[in-house]
Wavefront OBJ file of the C-alpha trace (Angstrom):
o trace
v 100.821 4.399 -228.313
v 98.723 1.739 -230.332
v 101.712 1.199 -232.576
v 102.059 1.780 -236.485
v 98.423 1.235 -238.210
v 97.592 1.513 -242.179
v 100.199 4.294 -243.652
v 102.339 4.694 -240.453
v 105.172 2.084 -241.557
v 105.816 4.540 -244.350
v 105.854 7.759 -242.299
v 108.454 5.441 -239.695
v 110.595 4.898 -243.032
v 110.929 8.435 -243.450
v 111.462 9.304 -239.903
v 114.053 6.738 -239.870
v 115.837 9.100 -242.179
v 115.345 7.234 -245.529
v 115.248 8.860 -248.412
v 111.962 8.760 -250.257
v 112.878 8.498 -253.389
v 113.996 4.947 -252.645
v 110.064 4.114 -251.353
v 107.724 3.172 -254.455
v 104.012 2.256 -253.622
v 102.439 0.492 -256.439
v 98.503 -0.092 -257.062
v 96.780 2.397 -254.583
v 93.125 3.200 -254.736
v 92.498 6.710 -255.487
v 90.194 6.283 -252.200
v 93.005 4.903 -250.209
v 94.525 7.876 -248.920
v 93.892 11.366 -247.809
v 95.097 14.060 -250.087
v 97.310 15.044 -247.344
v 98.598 12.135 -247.012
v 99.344 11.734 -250.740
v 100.816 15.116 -250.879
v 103.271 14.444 -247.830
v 104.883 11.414 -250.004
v 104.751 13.155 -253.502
v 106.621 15.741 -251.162
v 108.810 13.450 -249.709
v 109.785 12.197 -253.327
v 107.788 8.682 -252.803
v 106.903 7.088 -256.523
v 102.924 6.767 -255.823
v 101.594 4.713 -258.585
v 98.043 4.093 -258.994
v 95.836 1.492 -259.308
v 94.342 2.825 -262.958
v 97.764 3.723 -263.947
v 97.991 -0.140 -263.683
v 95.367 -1.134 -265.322
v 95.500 1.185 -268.047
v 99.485 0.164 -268.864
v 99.780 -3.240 -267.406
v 100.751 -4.120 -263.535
v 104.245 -5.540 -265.011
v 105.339 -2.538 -267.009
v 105.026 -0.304 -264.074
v 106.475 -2.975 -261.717
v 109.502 -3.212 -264.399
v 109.973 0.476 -264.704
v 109.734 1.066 -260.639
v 112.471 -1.869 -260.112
v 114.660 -0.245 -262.726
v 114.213 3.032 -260.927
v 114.856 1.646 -257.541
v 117.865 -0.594 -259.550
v 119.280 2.868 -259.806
v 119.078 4.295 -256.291
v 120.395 1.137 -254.414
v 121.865 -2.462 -254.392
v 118.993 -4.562 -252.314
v 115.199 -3.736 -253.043
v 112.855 -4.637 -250.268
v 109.626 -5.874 -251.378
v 105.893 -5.311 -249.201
v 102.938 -6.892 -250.233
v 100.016 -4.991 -248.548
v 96.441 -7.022 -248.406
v 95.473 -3.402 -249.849
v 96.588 -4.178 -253.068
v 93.373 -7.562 -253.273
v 89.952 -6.277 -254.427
v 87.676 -6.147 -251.718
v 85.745 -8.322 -253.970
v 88.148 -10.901 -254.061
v 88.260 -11.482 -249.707
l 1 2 3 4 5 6 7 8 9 10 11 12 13 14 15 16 17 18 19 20 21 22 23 24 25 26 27 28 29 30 31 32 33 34 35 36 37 38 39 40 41 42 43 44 45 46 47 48 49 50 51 52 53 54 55 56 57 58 59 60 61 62 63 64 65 66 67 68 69 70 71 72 73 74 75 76 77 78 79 80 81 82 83 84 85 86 87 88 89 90 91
């Protein structure tokens, strides 16, 4: 076992038993995943926002509506930053 790579520490969430409804991923490339992969969290109940939904409405409006979402759900949100999220431009 190598460990968790890209996308495991999700899949690990859910194994752990959480419910993923309380997961939101914010930003992602349409490239970033496989459409498997995408349709195993839109199964799972995962808020998957994209990258042009951000653009197009503005990062902090969907941030803002996720957090109220989450707000909802439970009392502590934890908050990942993945290097993902940078341009590749911008390295």
């Amino acid at each position: 076992d190598q460990g968790l790579t890209n996308g495991n520490p999700i899949q690990a969430l859910l194994d752990d038993g959480l419910d993923g409804a309380r997961i939101s991923q914010i930003g992602l490339a349409p490239f970033a995943n496989t459409r498997r992969a995408h349709e195993k969290a839109k199964a799972a109940g995962i808020s998957v926002r994209m990258a042009r939904e951000c653009r197009e409405r503005g990062l902090a409006v969907v941030v803002a509506e996720e957090l109220e979402r989450l707000s909802a759900l439970c009392e502590v949100i934890y908050v990942d930053f993945d290097i993902d999220v940078i341009d590749r431009s911008q390295w």
